[in-house]
DSSP file (Angstrom, degrees, kcal/mol; ACC not computed):
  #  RESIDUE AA STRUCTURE BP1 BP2  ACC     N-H-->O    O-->H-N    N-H-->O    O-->H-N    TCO  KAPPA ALPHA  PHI   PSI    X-CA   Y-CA   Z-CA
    1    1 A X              0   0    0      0, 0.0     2,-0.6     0, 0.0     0, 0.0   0.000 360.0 360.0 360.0 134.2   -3.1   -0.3  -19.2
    2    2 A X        -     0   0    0      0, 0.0     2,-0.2     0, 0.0     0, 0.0  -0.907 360.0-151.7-122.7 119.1   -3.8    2.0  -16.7
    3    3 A X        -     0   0    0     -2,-0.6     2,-0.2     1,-0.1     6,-0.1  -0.409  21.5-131.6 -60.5 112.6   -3.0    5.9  -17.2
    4    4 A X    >   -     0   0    0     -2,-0.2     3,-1.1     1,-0.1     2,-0.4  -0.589  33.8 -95.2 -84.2 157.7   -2.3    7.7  -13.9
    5    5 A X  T 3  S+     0   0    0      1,-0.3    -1,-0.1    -2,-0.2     3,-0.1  -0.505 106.7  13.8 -95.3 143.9   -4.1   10.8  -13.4
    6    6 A X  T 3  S+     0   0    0     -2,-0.4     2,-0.3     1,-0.4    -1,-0.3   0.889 105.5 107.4  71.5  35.7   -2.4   14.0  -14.3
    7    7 A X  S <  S-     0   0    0     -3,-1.1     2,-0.6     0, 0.0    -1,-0.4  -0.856  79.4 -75.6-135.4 151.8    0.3   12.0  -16.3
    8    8 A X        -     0   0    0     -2,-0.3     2,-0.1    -3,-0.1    -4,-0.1  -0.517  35.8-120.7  -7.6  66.5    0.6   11.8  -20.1
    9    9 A X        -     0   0    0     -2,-0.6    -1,-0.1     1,-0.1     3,-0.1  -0.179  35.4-122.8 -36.2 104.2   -1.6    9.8  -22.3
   10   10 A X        -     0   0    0     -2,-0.1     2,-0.1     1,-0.1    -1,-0.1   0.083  31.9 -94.6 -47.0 158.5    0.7    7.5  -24.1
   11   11 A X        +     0   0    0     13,-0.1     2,-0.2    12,-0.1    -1,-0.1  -0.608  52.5 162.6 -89.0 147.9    0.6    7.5  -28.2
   12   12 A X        -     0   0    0     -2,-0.1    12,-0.8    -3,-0.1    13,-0.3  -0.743  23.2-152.6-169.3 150.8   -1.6    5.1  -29.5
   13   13 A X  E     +A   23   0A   0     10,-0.3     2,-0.4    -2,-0.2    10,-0.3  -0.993  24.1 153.9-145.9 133.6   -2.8    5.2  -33.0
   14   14 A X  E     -A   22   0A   0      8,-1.4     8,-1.2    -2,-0.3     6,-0.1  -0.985  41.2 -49.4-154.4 161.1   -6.1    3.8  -34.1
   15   15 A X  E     -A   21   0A   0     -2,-0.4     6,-0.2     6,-0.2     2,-0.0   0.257  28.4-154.8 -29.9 141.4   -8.9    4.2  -37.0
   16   16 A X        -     0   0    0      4,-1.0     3,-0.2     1,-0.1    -1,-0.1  -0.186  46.3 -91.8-103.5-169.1  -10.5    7.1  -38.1
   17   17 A X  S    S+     0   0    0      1,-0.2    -1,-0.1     2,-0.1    -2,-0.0   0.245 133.4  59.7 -97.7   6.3  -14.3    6.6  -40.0
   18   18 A X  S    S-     0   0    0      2,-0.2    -1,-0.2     0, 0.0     3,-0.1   0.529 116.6-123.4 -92.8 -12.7  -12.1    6.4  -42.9
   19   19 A X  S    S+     0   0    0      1,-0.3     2,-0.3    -3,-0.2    -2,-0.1   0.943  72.4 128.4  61.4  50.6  -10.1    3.3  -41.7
   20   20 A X        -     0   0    0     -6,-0.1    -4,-1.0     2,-0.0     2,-0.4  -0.985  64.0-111.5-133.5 127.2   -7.1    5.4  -42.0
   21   21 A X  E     -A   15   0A   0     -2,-0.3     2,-0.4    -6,-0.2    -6,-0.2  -0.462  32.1-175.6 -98.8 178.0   -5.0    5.4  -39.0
   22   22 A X  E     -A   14   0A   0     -8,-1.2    -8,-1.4    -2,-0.4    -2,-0.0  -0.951   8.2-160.1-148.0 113.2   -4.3    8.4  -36.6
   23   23 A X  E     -A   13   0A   0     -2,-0.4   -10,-0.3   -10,-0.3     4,-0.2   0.200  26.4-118.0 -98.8-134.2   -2.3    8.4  -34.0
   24   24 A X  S    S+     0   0    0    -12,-0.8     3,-0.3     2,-0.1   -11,-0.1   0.578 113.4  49.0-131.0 -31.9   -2.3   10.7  -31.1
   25   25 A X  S    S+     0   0    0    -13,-0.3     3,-0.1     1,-0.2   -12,-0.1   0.481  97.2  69.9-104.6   7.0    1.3   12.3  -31.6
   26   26 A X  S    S+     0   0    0      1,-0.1    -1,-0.2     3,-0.0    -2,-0.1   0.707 107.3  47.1 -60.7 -27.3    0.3   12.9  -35.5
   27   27 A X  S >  S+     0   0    0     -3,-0.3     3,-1.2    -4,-0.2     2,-0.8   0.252  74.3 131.4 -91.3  11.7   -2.2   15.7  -33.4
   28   28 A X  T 3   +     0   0    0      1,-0.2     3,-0.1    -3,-0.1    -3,-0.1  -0.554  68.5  30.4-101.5 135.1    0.0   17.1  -31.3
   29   29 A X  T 3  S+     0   0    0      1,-0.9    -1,-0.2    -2,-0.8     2,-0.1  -0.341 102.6  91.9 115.9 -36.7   -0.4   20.9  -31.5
   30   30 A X  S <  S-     0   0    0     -3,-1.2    -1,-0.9     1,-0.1     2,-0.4  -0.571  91.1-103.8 -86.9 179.1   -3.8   20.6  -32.3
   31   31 A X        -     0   0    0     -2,-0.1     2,-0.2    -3,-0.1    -1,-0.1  -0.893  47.8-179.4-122.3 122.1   -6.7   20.6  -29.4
   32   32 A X        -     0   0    0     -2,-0.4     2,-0.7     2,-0.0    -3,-0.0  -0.988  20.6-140.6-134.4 135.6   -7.8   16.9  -28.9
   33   33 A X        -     0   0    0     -2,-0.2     2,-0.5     2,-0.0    -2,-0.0  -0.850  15.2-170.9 -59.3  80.2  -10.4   15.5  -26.6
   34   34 A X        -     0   0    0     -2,-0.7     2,-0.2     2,-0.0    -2,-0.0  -0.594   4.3-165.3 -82.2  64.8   -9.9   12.4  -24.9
   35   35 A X        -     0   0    0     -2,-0.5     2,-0.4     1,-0.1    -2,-0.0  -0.371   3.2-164.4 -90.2 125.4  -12.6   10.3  -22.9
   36   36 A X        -     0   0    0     -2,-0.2     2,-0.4     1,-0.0    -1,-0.1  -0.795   9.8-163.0 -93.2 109.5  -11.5    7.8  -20.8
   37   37 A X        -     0   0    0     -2,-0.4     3,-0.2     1,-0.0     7,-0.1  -0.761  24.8-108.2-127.0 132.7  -14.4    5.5  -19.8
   38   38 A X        -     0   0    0     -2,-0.4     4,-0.4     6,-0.3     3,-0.2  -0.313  61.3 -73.4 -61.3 139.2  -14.4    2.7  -16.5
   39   39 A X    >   -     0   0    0      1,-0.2     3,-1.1     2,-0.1     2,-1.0   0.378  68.5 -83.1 -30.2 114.8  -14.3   -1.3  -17.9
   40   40 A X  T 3  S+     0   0    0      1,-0.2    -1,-0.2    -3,-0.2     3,-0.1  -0.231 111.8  21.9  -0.4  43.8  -17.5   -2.4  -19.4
   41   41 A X  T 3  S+     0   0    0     -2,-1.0     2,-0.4     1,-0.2    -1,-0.2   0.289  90.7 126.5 101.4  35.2  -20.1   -3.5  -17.0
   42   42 A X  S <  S-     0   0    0     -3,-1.1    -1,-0.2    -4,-0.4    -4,-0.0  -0.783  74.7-116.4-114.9 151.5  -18.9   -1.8  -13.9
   43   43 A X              0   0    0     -2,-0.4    -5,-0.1     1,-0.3    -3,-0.0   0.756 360.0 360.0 -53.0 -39.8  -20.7    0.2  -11.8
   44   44 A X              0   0    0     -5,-0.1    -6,-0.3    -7,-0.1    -1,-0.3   0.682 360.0 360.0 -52.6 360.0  -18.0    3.5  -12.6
């Protein structure tokens, strides 16, 4: 899926290092940190 820049990150929920999930609009209000990284074995 590809995210346009300066747009929204859509809500998405996935495991924590408890294997409990958390999804992104359970955090909202809080300050979260998202890094977005280019496809596996590309040059980006």
């Amino acid at each position: 899926m590809a995210v346009e820049k300066g747009s929204r990150a859509p809500d998405f929920a996935l495991s924590d290092e408890r294997g409990e999930q958390v999804s992104l609009s359970s955090l909202r209000g809080k300050r979260v940190v998202l890094f977005f990284y280019s496809k596996a074995g590309t040059s980006g």
